[in-house]
C-alpha positions in Angstrom: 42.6 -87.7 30.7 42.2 -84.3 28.9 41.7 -84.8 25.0 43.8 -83.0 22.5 47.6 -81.8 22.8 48.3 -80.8 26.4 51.2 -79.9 27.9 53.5 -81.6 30.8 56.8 -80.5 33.0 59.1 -82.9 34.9 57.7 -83.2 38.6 61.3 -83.3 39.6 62.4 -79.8 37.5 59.2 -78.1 39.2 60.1 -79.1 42.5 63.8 -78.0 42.1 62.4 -74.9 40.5 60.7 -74.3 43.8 63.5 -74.9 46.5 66.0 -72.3 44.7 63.9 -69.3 45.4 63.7 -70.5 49.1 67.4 -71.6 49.5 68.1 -67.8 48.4 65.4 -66.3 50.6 66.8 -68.6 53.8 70.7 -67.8 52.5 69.9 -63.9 53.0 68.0 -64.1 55.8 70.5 -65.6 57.8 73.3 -63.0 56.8 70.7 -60.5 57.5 70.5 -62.3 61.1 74.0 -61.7 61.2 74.4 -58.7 60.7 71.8 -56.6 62.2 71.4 -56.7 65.3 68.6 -58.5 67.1 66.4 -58.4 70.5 67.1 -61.9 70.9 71.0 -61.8 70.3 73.2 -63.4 67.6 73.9 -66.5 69.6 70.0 -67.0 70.8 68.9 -66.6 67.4 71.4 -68.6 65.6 70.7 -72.0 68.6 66.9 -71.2 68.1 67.6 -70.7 64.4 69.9 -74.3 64.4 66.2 -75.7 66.2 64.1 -75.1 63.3 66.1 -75.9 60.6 66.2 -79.1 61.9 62.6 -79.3 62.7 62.1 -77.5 59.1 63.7 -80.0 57.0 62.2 -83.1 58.6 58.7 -82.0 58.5 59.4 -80.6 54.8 60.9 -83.6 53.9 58.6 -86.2 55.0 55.2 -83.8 54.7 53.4 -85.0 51.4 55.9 -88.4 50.3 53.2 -90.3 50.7 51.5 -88.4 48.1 54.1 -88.1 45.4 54.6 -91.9 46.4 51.1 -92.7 45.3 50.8 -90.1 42.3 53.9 -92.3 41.3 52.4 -95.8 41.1 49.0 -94.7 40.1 50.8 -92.8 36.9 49.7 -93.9 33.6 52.4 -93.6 30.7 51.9 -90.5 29.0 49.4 -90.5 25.8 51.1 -89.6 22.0 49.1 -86.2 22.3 51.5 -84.7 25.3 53.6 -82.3 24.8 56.9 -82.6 26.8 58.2 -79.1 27.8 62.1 -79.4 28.1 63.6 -79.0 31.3 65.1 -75.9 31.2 62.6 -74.1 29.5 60.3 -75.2 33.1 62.8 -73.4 35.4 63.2 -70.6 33.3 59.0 -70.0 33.2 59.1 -70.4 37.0 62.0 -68.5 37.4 59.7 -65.6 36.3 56.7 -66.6 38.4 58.9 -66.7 41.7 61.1 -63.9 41.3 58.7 -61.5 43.4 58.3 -64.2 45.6 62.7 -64.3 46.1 61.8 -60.1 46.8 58.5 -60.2 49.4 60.6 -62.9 51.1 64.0 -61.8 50.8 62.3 -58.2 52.7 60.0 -60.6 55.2 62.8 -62.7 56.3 65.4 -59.6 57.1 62.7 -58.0 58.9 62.1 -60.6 61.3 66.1 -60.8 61.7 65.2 -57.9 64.0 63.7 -59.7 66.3 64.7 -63.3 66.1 68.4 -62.7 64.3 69.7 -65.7 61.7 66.2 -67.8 63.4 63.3 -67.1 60.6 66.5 -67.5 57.8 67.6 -70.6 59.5 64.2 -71.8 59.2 63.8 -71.1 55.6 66.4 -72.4 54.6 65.5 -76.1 56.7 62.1 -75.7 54.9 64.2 -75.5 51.4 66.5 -78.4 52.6 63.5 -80.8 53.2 62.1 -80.1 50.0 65.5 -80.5 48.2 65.9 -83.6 50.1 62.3 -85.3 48.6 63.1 -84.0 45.3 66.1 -86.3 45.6 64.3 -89.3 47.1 61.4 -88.5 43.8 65.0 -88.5 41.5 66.1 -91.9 42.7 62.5 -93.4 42.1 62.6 -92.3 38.9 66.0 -93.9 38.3 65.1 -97.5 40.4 61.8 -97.6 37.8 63.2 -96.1 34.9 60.6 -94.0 34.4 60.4 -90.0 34.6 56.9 -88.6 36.3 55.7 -85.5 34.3 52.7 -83.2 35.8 50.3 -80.8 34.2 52.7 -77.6 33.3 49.9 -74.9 33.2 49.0 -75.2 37.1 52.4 -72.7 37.9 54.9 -74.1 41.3 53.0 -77.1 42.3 52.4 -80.5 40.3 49.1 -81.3 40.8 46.7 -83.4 38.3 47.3 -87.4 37.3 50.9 -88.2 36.8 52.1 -89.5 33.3 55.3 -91.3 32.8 57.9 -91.4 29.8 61.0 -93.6 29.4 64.1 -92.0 30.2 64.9 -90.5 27.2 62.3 -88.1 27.5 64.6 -86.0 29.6 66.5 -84.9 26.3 63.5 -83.1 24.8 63.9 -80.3 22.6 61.0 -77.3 22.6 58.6 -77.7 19.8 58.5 -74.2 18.9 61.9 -72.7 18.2 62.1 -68.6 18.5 62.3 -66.5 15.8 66.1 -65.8 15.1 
């Protein structure tokens, strides 16, 4: 454990924070597939496209539960020195880090609509849907144990470090520091 005041983000929040950029990356690049025309064809693209979203959102949504599971029982309750950094204030801070991520991939995906039509959006947007779906499966843990899971908030997009927990009330933190009015 670090010593001092150190700061911590819901594990949930920053894995929500993560899928929105996606879902809107997929969500374009399969209107983009759409509507420009492709070497493989609209309905080739959209059957190959219907393929990996499928394949997408089961290997996104069972890829790394065993980890989260186990970062969940092995996570000590969170120390008086932590700082809880409210909810919203975490998707607004990585709403700032990932909005050149939404751009690059908003520009990769409708290029390879060219070739493969709605297929790379339809794949992006399974990819997004598995990781939605674990953030759910994470939510109900939290609500069976009655405990929220908080990660280090100064690593950016992905919780890594121990795992501390908090009662539920936690959730209704307010920021420490209010802005200058």
């Amino acid at each position: 454990m670090p010593r001092g005041t150190y700061a911590r983000a819901r594990v949930v929040v920053v894995r929500d924070a993560a899928v929105r950029p996606l879902l809107w990356v997929g969500v374009v690049g399969v209107l983009a597939g759409l509507l420009i025309p492709s070497l493989t064809g609209r309905v080739r693209g959209l059957l190959l496209g219907c393929a990996l979203l499928v394949l997408a959102c089961a290997v996104a949504a069972l890829g790394r539960s065993t980890w989260y599971r186990r970062r969940a029982a092995a996570a000590e309750r969170a120390a008086f020195a932590v700082t809880l950094e409210p909810p919203h204030l975490t998707r607004l801070r990585l709403r700032r880090v990932s909005a050149w991520i939404v751009l690059v991939g908003c520009i990769l995906v409708c290029g390879l609509g060219v070739v493969g039509g709605a297929a790379a959006g339809l794949l992006v947007l399974g990819w997004a849907a598995g990781l939605w779906l674990q953030t759910r499966v994470l939510a109900r843990w939290e609500r069976k144990h009655e405990c929220l899971l908080w990660t280090p908030s100064e690593d950016g997009r992905r919780p890594r470090g121990p795992f501390v927990t908090t009662g539920p009330a936690a959730d209704r933190v307010r920021p420490v520091v209010k802005a200058p009015s």
